[in-house]
C-alpha positions as CSV (number, residue, x, y, z in Angstrom):
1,X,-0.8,34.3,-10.1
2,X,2.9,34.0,-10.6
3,X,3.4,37.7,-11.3
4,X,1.3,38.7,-7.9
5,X,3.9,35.6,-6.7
6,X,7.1,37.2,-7.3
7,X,5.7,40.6,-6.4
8,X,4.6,39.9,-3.1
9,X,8.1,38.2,-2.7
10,X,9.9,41.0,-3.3
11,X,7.9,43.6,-1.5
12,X,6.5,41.7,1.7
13,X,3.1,43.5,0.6
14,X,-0.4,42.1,0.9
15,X,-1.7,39.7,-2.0
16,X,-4.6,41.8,-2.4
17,X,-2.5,44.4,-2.7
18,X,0.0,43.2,-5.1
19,X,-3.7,42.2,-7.6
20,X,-4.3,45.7,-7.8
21,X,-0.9,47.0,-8.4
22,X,-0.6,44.8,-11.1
23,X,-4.1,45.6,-12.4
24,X,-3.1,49.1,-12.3
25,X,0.0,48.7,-14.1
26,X,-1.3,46.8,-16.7
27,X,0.8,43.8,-15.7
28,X,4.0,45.1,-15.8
29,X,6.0,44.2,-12.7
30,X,8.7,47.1,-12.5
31,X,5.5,49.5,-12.7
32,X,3.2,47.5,-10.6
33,X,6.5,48.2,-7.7
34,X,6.7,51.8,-8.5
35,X,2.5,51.9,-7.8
36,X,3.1,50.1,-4.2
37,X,6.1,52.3,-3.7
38,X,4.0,55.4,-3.6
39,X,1.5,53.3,-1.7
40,X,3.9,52.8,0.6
41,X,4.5,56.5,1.1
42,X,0.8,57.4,1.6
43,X,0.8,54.8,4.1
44,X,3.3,56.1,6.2
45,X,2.3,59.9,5.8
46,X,-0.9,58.8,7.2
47,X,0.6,57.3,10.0
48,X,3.3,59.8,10.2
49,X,1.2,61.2,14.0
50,X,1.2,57.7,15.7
51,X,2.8,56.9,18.9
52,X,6.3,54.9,18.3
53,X,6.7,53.5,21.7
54,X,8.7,50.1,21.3
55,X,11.5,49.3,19.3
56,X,15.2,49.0,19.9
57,X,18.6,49.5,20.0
58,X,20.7,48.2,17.3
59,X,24.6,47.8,17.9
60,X,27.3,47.8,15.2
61,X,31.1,47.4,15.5
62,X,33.0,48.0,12.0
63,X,36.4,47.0,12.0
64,X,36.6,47.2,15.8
65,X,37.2,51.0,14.9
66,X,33.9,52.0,14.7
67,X,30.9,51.9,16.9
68,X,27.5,52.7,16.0
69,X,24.3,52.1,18.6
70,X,20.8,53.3,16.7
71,X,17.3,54.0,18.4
72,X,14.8,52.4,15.9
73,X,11.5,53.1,17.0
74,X,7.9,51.6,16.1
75,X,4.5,51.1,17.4
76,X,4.5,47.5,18.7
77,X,6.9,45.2,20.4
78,X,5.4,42.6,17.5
79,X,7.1,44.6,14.6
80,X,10.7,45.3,16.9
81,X,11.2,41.9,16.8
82,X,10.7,41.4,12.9
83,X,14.1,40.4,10.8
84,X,12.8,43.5,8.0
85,X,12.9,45.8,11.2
86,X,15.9,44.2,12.6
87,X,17.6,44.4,9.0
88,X,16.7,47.9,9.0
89,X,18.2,48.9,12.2
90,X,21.7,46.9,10.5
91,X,21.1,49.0,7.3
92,X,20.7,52.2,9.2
93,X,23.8,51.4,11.9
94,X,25.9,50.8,8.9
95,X,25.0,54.0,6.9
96,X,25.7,55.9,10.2
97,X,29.4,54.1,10.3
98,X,30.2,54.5,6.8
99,X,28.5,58.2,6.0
100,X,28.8,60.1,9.4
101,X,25.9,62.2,9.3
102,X,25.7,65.5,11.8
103,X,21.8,64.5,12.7
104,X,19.2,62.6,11.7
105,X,16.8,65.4,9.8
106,X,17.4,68.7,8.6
107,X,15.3,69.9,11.0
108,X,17.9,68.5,13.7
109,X,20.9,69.8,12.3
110,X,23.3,71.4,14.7
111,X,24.0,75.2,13.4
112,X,28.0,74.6,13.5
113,X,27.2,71.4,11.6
114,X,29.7,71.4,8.2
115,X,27.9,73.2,5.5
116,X,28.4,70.0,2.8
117,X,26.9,68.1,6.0
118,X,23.5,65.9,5.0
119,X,21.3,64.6,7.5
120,X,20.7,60.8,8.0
121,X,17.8,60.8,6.1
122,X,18.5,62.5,3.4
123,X,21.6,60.2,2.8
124,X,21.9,58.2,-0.3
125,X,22.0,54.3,1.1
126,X,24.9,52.9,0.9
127,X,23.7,49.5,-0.7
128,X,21.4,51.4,-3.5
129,X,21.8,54.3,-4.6
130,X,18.7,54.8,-5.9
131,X,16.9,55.2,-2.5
132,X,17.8,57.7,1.0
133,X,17.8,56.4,3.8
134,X,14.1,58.0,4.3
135,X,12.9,55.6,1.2
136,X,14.3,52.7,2.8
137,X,12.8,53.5,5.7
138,X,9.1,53.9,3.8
139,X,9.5,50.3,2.2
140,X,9.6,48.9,5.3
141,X,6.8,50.9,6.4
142,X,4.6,50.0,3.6
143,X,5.6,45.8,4.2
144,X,5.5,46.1,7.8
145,X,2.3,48.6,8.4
146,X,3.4,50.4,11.3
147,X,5.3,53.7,11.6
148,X,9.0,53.7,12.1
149,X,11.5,56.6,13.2
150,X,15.1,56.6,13.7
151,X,14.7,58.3,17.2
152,X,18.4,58.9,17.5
153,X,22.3,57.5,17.1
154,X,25.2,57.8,18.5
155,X,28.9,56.6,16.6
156,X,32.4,56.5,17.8
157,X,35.4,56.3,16.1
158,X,39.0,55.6,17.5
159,X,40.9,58.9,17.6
160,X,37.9,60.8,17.8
């Protein structure tokens, strides 16, 4: 019980959930998240053709140099107003700030864009290195339950 405890802790997923994870993995926690991980993904394919129609607009001022304002869109006003939404949209308004990106997908990419140019989502996150910002976005997904896009960003910069 402690195990399905601590997992559910760290993942925000469903008790139920976290049982068969750890059933699956034999009891080992690291491989009971990797199971809810691609969980997680399933999840959000499946959902990848509903309607994100609330949401909002994050703001973030680094340095008072730069300015970042990101659309974070998902299904219900209920899930806008979450903090693992609202921490998203920091996460996401901070990668934008720190990395630059030309657009948010490939698909999106401007055709002057710099060729060593990545798209938002394909970014490594800045606080783990281990994920893009598009796994980030899928753990949240797979906590949450409800599809999430970044719809789009703008970021300034002094001198620009």
């Amino acid at each position: 019980m402690d195990q399905i405890k601590a997992l559910r802790a760290e993942t925000g997923a469903g008790v139920m959930d976290c049982r068969q994870a750890l059933t699956e993995a034999d009891g080992d926690i690291e491989q009971a998240r990797l199971v809810l991980r691609e969980k997680g993904i399933a999840t959000a394919s499946k959902r990848a053709d509903r309607a994100t129609g609330q949401g909002l607009i994050h703001s973030y001022i680094h340095g008072g140099r730069i300015g970042v304002l990101v659309d974070l869109r998902c299904e219900t006003d209920f899930v806008a107003k979450t903090e693992p939404f609202k921490e998203l949209a920091h996460d996401i308004a901070m990668q934008i700030a720190s990395m630059n990106p030309a657009a948010v997908s490939a698909d999106d990419m401007p055709g002057d864009a710099d060729a060593d140019a990545v798209a938002l989502l394909d970014q490594e996150f800045i606080k783990d290195g281990s994920q893009t910002i598009n796994d980030r976005i899928n753990d949240v997904i797979a906590s949450i339950g409800e599809r999430i896009e970044v719809a789009r960003f703008t970021r300034y910069e002094m001198g620009e």
